[in-house]
C-alpha positions in Angstrom: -25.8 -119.5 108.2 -22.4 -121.1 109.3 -19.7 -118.4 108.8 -16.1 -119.2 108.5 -13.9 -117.8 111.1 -11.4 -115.5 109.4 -7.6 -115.8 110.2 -6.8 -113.0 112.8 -3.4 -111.4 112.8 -1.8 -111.3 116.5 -1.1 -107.8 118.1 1.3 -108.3 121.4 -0.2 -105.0 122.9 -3.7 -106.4 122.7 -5.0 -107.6 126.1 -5.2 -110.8 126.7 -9.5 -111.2 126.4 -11.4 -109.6 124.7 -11.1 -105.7 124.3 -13.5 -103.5 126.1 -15.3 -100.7 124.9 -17.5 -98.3 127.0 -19.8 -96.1 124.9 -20.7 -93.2 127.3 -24.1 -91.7 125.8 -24.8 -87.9 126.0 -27.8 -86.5 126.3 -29.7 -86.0 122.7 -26.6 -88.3 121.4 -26.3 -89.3 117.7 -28.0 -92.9 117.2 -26.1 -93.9 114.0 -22.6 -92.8 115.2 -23.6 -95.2 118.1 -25.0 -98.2 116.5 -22.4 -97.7 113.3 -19.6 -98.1 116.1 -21.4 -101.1 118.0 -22.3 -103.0 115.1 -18.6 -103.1 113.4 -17.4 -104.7 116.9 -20.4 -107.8 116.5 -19.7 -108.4 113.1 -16.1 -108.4 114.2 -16.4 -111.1 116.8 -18.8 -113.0 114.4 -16.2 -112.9 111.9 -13.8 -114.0 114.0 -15.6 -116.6 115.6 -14.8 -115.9 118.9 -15.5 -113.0 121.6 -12.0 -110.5 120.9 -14.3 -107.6 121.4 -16.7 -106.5 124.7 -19.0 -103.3 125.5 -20.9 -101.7 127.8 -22.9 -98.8 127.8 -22.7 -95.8 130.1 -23.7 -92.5 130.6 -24.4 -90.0 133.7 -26.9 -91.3 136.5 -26.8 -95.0 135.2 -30.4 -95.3 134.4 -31.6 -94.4 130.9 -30.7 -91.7 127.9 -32.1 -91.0 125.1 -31.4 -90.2 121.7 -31.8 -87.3 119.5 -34.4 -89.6 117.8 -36.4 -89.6 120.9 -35.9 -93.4 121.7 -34.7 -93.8 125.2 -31.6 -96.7 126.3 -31.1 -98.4 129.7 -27.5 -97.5 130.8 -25.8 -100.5 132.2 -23.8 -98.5 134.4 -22.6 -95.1 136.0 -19.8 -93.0 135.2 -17.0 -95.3 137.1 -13.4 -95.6 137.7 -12.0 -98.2 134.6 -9.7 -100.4 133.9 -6.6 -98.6 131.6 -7.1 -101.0 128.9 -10.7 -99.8 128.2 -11.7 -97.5 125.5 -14.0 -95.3 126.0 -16.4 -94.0 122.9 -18.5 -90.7 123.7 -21.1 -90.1 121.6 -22.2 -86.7 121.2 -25.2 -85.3 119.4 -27.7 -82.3 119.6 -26.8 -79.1 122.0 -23.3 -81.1 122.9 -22.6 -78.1 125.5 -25.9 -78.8 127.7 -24.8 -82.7 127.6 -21.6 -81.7 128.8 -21.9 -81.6 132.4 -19.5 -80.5 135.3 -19.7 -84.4 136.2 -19.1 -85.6 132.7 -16.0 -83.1 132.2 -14.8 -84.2 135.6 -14.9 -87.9 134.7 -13.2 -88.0 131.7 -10.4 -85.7 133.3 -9.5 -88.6 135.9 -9.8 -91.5 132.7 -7.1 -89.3 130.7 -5.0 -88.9 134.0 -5.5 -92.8 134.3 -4.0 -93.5 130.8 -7.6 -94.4 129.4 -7.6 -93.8 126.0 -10.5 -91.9 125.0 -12.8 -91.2 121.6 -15.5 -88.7 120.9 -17.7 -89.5 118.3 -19.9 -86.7 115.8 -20.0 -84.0 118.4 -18.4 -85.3 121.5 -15.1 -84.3 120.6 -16.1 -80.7 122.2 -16.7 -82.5 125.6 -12.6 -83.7 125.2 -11.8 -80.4 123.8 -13.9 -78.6 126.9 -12.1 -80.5 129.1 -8.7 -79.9 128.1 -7.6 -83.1 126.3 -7.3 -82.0 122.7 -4.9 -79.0 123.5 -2.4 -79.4 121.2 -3.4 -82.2 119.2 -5.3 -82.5 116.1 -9.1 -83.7 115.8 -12.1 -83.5 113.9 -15.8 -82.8 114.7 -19.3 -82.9 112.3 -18.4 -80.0 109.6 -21.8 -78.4 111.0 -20.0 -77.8 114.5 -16.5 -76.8 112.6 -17.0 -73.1 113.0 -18.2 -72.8 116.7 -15.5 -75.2 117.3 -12.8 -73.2 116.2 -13.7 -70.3 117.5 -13.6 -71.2 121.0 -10.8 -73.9 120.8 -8.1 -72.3 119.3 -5.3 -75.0 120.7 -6.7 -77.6 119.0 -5.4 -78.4 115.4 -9.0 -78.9 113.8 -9.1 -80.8 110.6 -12.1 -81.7 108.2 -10.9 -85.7 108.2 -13.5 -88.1 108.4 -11.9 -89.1 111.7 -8.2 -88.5 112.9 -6.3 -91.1 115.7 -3.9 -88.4 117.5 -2.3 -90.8 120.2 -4.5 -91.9 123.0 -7.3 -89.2 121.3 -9.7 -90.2 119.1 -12.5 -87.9 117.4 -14.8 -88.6 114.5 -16.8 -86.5 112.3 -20.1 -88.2 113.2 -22.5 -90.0 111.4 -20.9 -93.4 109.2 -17.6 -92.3 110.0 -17.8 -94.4 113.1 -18.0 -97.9 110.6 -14.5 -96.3 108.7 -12.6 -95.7 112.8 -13.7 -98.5 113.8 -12.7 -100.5 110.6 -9.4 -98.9 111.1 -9.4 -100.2 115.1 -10.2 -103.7 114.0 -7.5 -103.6 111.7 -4.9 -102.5 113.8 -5.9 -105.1 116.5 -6.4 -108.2 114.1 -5.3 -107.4 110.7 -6.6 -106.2 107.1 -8.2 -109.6 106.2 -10.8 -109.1 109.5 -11.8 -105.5 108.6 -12.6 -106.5 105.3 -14.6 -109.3 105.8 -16.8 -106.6 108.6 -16.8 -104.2 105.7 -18.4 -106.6 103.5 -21.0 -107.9 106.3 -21.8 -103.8 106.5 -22.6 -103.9 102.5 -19.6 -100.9 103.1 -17.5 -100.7 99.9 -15.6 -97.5 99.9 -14.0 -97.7 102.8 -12.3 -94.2 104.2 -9.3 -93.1 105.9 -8.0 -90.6 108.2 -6.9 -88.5 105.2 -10.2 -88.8 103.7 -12.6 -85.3 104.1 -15.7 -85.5 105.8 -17.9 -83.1 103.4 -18.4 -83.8 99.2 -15.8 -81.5 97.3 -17.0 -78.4 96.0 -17.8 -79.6 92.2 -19.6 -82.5 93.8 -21.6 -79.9 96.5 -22.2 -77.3 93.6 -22.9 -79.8 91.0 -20.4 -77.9 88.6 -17.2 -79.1 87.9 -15.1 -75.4 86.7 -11.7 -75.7 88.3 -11.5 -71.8 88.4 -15.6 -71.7 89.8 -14.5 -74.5 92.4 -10.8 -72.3 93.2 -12.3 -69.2 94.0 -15.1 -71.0 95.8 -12.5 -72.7 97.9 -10.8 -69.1 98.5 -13.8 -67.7 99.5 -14.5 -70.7 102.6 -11.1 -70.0 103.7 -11.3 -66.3 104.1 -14.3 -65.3 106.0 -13.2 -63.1 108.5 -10.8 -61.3 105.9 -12.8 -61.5 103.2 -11.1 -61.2 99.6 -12.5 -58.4 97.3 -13.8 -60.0 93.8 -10.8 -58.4 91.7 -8.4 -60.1 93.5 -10.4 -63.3 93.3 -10.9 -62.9 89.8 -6.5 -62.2 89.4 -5.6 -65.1 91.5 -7.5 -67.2 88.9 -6.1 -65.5 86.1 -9.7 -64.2 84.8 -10.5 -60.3 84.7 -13.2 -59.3 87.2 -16.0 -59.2 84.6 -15.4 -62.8 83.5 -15.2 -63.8 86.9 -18.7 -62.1 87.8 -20.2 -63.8 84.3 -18.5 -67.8 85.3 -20.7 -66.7 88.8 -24.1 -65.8 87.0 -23.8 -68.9 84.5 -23.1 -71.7 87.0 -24.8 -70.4 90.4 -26.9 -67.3 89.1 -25.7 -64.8 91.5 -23.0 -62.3 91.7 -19.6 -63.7 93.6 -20.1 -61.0 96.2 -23.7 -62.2 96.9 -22.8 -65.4 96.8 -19.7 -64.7 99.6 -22.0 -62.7 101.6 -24.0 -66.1 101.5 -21.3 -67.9 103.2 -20.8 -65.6 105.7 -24.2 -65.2 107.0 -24.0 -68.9 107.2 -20.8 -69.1 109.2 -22.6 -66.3 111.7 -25.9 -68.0 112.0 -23.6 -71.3 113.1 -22.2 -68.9 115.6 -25.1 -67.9 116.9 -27.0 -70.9 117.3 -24.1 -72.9 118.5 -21.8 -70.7 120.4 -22.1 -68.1 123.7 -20.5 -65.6 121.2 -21.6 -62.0 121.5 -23.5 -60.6 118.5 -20.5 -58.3 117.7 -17.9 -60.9 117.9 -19.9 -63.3 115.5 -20.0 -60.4 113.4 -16.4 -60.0 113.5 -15.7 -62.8 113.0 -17.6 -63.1 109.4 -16.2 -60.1 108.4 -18.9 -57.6 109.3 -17.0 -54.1 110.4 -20.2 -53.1 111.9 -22.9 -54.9 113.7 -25.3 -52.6 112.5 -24.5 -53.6 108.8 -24.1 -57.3 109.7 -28.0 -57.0 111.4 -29.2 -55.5 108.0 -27.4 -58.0 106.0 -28.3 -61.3 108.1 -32.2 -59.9 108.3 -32.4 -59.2 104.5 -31.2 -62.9 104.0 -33.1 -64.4 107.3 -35.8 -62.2 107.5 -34.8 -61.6 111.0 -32.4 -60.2 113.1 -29.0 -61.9 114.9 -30.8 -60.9 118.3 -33.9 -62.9 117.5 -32.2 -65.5 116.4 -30.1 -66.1 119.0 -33.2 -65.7 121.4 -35.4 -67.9 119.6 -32.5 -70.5 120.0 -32.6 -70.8 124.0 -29.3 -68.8 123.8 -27.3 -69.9 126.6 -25.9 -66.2 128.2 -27.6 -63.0 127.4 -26.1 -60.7 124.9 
């Protein structure tokens, strides 16, 4: 079918051809935040009628990489010195802190020193935040790596945006977020009219921003839609390692502490503290799968006094211990 080349909106800081991307692929990387990301810039130049966008995929050893999906790519080339009007995409995925190498931290050190403007996409923003290029800026990572994240990157202003653009640093939640950053690139490069018309080719309607969050909101996740229920919720996330006894839940929600315990049995059929200790345990086992965290600093850090009573809470909940799980996960340092 013959498509009619959409109008394009000049940009002066464009390069003159097209613009280059170079998708470096971790190990175990993410197929979708890939393909999302190379499939916006085909339609784009399809759209367009012309070639305004180029790509090339790389990766460490230029020979092949596979995906956490288990199909393998042929790498087109080796991590090399680039031209300062690339971008370079990295696309994280599974066990991001094996993928990031000594070699791979190095290279994208000499890039950022070169003025390269670099993106990581689902988990690859912890390769730019190992090596140093998201102190002091703010970024985003998949909400299942948030916790780990913050814990061991504490420069970094970590948000829960979809993706967030923070000067020559780009990072993405994962996942379709690659189709809304890259929407927001082509936009910026060759106008609204362009990005629409690759939105459409996608069969992508709702099209998100930087300000947009990356996980449902809490009515949506609960499937209950009580602003008090969805408030105290919200209180609870935000106050792990402190957590907040139920009677001062229950008063900053104007609701005595036997209402708030019955709004808990009727909508979720638990107690608020079971359900808080829920959240918790979560945020540790995320800890201890993901991080080199010590079993008394994870449970520290959820608000556990003791690692005797976190080990009897996180078993009664697991049905096994923090030290077993962290063992049966390849931990990466002894504890």
């Amino acid at each position: 079918m013959e498509i009619q080349p959409v109008t394009l909106q000049s940009n002066s800081q464009l390069p003159s051809g097209p613009r280059r991307f170079v998708f470096v692929l971790l190990d175990n990387f993410t197929l979708l935040c890939f393909s999302s990301a190379v499939e916006s810039l085909r339609i784009a130049n399809r759209m367009a009628g012309r070639e305004i966008y180029s790509w090339v995929v790389a990766g460490e050893g230029g020979d092949t990489i596979s995906c956490s999906a288990g199909i393998e790519f042929k790498l087109q080339m080796d991590l090399e010195e680039l031209s300062r009007d690339d971008t370079v995409m990295l696309c994280g995925g599974i066990d991001v802190q094996t993928a990031t190498t000594k070699k791979v931290l190095n290279w994208v050190r000499r890039e950022a020193r070169r003025g390269v403007m670099l993106a990581g996409l689902c988990t690859a923003a912890f390769t730019l935040a190992k090596a140093g290029l998201l102190d002091g800026k703010k970024a985003t990572i998949h909400w299942e790596n948030q916790d780990s994240f913050a814990e061991e990157f504490e420069d970094v202003e970590l948000t829960k945006s979809v993706f967030v653009v923070d000067g020559k640093r780009i990072t993405t939640a994962g996942g379709t977020a690659s189709i809304d950053l890259m929407l927001k690139i082509i936009a910026d490069d060759h106008g609204e009219d362009l990005a629409n018309a690759v939105a459409d080719q996608l069969i992508y309607s709702s099209i998100r921003t930087d300000q947009d969050t990356q996980r449902l909101s809490i009515p949506t996740r609960i499937g209950v839609r009580h602003p008090k229920l969805s408030r105290v919720i919200q209180m609870m996330e935000q106050a792990i390692e402190d957590p907040i006894s139920p009677a001062i839940l229950a008063r900053d929600v104007q609701m005595s502490t036997r209402q708030l315990e019955r709004l808990f049995r009727r909508y979720l059929n638990r107690s608020p503290k079971r359900y808080y200790m829920e959240l918790r345990l979560q945020k540790a086992r995320n800890l201890l799968m993901q991080t080199d965290m010590s079993v008394i600093n994870v449970a520290l850090a959820c608000g556990f006094a003791s690692p005797s009573h976190f080990s009897k809470c996180y078993r009664a909940h697991y049905d096994t211990t923090p030290y077993r799980e962290r063992g049966s996960h390849g931990a990466r340092v002894p504890q």
